[in-house]
N, C-alpha and C positions, 0 to 999 in steps of 0.2 A: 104397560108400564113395567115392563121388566127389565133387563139387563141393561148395563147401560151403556150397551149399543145404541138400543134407543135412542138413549140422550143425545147422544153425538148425530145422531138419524134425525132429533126436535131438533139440532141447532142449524140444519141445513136451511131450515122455513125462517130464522133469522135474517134480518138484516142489518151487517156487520157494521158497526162505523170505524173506520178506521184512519185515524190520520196518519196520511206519511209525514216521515222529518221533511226540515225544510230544503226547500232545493234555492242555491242561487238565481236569481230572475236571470238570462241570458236570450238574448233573440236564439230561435227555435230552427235547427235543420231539418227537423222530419218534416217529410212528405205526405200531404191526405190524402186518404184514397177510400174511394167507396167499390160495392160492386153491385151493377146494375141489376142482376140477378139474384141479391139479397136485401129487401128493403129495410132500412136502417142500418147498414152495415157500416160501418165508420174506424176507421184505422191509420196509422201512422208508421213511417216507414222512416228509420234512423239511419242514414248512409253510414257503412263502413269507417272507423277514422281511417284507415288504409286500402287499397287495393289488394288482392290476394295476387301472386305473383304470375306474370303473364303463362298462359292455361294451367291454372290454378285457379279450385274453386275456395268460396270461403265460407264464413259458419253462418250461421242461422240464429239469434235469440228471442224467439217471439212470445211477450209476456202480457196475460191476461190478471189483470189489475184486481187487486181483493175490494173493501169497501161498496159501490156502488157501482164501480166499474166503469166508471164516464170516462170521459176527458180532460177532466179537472185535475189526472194523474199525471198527463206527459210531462210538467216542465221536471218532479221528481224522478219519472221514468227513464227520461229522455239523459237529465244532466247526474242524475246519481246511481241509479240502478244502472243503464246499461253504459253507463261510464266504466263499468267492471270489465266489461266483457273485452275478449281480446281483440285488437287490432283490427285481423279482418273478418271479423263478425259485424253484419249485419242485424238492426235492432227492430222489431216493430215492436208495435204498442195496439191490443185489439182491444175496441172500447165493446163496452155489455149492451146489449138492447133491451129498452121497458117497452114491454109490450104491452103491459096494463097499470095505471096510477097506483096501486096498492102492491105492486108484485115484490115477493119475498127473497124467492129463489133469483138469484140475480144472473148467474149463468144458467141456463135450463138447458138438462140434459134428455135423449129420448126416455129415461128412467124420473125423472123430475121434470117433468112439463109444468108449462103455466099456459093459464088460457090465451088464447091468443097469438100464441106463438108461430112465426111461420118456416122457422127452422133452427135446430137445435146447435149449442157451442159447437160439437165436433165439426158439425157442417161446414159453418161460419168459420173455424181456425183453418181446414180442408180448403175452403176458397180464398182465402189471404193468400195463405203460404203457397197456392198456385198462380196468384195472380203477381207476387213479389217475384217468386224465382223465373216467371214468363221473362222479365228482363233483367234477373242478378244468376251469376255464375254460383249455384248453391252445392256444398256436397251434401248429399241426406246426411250422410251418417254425421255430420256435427252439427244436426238440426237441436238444439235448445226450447225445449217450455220451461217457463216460469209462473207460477201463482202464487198467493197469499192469502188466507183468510176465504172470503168468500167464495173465490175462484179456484180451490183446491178440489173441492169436492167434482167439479166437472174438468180437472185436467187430469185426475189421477184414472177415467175410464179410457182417458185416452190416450194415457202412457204404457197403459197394460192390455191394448188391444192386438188383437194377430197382427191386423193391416196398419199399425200406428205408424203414423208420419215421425213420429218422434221417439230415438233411442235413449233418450240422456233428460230430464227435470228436475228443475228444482221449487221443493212445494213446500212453504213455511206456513206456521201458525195454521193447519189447516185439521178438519176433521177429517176419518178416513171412513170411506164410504163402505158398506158391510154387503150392497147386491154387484158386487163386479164379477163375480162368478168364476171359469177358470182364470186361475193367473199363469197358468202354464208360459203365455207368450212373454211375459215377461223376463224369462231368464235371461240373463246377460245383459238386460240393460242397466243402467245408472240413473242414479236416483239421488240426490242432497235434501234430506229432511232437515229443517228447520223450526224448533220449536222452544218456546219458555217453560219449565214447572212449575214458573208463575203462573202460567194464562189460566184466565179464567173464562174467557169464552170458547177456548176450543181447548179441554182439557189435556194432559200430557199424556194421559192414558192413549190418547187417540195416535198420538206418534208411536208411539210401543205398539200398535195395532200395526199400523202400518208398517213398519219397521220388522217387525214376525212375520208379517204375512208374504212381502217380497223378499223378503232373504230368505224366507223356506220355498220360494218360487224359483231362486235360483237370483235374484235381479243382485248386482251388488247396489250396496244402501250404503249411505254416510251419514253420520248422524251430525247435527248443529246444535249445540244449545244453547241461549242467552238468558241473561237477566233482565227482569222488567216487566216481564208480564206481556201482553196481547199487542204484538203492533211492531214497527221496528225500531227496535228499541238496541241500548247498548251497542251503539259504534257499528250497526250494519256491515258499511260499506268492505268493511277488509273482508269478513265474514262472506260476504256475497261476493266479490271478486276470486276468494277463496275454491268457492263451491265450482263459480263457472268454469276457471279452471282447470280443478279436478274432473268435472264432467266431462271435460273434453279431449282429458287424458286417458291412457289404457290403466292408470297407477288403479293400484288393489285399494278399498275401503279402510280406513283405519279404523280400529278396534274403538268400538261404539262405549264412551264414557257416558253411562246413566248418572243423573243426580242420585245422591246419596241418599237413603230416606235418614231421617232419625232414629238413631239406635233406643233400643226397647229401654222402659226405665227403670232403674236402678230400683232395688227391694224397698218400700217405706217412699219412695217418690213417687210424685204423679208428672208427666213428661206429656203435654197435654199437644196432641198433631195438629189440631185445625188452628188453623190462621183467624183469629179477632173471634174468639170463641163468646166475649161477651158483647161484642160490638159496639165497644168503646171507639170504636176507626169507622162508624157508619155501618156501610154494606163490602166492606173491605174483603178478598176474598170469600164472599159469596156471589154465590150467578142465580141471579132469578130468570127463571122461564115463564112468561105471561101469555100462556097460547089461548085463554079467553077475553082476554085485551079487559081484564074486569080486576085484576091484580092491583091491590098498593103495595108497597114492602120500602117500609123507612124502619131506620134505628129512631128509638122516643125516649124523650128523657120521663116523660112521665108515668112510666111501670121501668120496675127494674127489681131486681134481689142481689146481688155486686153490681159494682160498680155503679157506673150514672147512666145506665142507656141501657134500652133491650131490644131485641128487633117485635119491629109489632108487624104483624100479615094480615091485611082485612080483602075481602073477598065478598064481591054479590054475585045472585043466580047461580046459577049450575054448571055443568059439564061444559067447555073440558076441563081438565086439570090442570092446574099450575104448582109451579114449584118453587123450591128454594134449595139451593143445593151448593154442598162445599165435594170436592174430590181429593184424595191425602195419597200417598203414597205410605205405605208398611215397614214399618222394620221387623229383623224376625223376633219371634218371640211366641208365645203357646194359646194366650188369653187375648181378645180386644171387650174392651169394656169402655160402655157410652154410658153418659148422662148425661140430664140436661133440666134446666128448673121452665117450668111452660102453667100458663095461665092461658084462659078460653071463655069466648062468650059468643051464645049465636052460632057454635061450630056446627054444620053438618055432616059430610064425611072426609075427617080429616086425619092425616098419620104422622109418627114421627118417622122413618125409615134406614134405616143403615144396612147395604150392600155391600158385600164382601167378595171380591172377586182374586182368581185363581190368575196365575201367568200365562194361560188361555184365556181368559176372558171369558171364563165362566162363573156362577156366581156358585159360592161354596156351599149354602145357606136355603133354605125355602122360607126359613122363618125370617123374615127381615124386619118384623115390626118392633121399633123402640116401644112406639105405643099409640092408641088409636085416642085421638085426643079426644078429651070428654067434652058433649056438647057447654056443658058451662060448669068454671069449677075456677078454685083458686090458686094463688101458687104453690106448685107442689113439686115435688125432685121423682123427676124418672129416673132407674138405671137398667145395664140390660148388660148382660156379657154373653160370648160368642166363642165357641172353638175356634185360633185362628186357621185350622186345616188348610195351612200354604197358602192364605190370602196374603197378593200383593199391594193393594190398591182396596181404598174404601170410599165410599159414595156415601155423604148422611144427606138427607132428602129432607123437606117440611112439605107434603103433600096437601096439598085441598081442592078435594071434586066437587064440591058445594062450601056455599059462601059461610060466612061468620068471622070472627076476629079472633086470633092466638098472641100470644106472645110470650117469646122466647129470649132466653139467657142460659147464663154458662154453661155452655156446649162443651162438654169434656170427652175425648177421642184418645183413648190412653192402649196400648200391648204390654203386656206384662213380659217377663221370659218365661 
């Protein structure tokens, strides 16, 4: 339970919901196609709107679908997503396979297997993309992947591979995977990151991750950002016609416009970072992790100290851990200073935590406890402050490795200058 690499490494065992916007109903031109030497392999194949010019090859856009990754994705895939793509780009669509009733990891990689499996994403996208170009005029080099959400994590080993099929992706809303190992091969390719400082399932930290790590590799990166939080959200479609594109141009990256954090606060004010600190909004900007499936986590009106609501966390039996967690971005400034008012009953070992991490992604701190909540006690005001020693990014955490009930209110996340 350290860095919060981690975290981003918990949300891969997730399964993401995600809905796409709506697509117009229109009878469907893609073509099904299976491959007999992959059992369950099921894919879709969007003709060209145009012919590329006689001996002339054309592009490639092959998009593995975030959510669940079925089939339930083509009519949005088919009539909105690869409605972007230029002319003579060819579209498919690779659906995921369940290989087992409970499976988490929805694309599985040779690094992320699930039981049962009888061969991994890369494989599976390896044999489309050779059974489509068997009968379409392709040029590799304007070969296209696209993911979102769950499918990022298994496209980005495969955009950074020596032997990768694909020079050019575009990967939104997605975590960035920490075992890819060298990124040497990447230099020179293209890259469209896409992501909210809203989200909250796959935090914005993780695009900064991703974003460092291939443009110190050499890849050029383009950064996206929307509003709205986790999904596609905020007028997609120009954004995504945008991206594909630039991908498939030689044009140089534009200059990557981060969100702004909140400037530090004024002397005598409190400038409080976290989003619904007392959860007056429910569970509004926070992400709970339920990796013991034994987790509740509701806003209750009946405990509170402001306002009308607290969040209450009740918990049975033991290991493993779950969480509750907000992520903030930093403004500068010298001091961060947390509080928080917490009541407890039945607690075994439980924390309050706040991680401070550096523009490496390392964390500044060893000492990260706000406070180790007492097995049972009243309400009471923790506070804690912290050298900010060039933290960019903070992580506050509600830990619990064993079960009993807390409840929390006014979360205060403040930097001084």
């Amino acid at each position: 339970m350290a860095r919060h690499a981690s975290q981003c490494t918990t949300l891969l065992a997730l399964s993401f919901a995600l809905l796409t916007p709506h697509a117009r109903a229109q009878k469907s031109a893609a073509v099904e196609g299976t491959l007999e030497a992959l059992p369950q392999s099921l894919y879709f194949v969007v003709p060209a709107k145009k012919a590329p010019p006689r001996g002339k090859q054309g592009g490639l856009v092959v998009v593995l679908p975030g959510g669940d990754g079925s089939r339930e994705f083509l009519p949005w895939v088919e009539n909105a997503l690869l409605a972007q793509r230029p002319d003579d780009c060819t579209g498919v669509l690779v659906t995921a396979v369940k290989w087992q009733g409970d499976q988490q990891i929805i694309w599985p990689t040779a690094s992320s297997k699930v039981p049962g499996m009888q061969y991994a994403t890369d494989e599976y996208v390896r044999a489309v993309v050779a059974a489509v170009e068997k009968d379409l005029p392709i040029d590799p080099a304007r070969r296209v992947l696209v993911a979102w959400s769950s499918s990022g994590p298994a496209v980005y080993p495969m955009l950074v591979a020596k032997d990768a099929l694909f020079a050019r992706g575009y990967v939104a809303m997605s975590v960035w995977p920490h075992d890819l190992g060298d990124l040497g091969a990447a230099k020179g390719r293209r890259f469209v990151l896409d992501q909210s400082p809203d989200d909250k399932v796959t935090p914005f930290r993780c695009v900064r991750e991703a974003f460092d790590a291939l443009t110190k590799a050499g890849a050029v990166v383009r950064l996206s950002t929307y509003q709205g939080g986790h999904g596609w959200n905020d007028n997609p479609l120009p954004r995504i016609e945008e991206g594909l594109r630039w991908l498939l141009s030689d044009e140089p990256a534009p200059k990557p416009i981060w969100p702004g954090a909140k400037k530090p606060a004024a002397k005598g004010k409190v400038e409080n970072l976290l989003a619904n600190p007392g959860f007056e909004k429910g569970l509004a900007g926070w992400q709970q992790i339920d990796n013991s499936k034994r987790l509740k986590v509701e806003a209750t009106k009946g405990e509170h100290t402001g306002g009308k609501q607290s969040l209450h966390v009740e918990k049975t039996g033991g290991p493993p851990l779950d969480l509750v967690t907000q992520d903030v971005e930093l403004p500068e400034g010298g001091t961060v200073r947390v509080s928080a008012q917490l009541k407890s009953k039945g607690i075994g070992n439980a924390w309050i935590k706040v991680w401070l991490y550096g523009a490496d992604g390392e964390a500044v701190h060893k000492d990260v406890d706000l406070v180790r909540v007492p097995a049972d006690g009243e309400w009471q005001k923790v506070e804690k402050s912290w050298p900010k020693n060039g933290a960019v990014r903070a992580t506050v955490q509600v830990v619990l490795v064993m079960g009993g009930e807390l409840w929390l209110d006014d979360v205060v996340l403040t930097v001084d200058k």
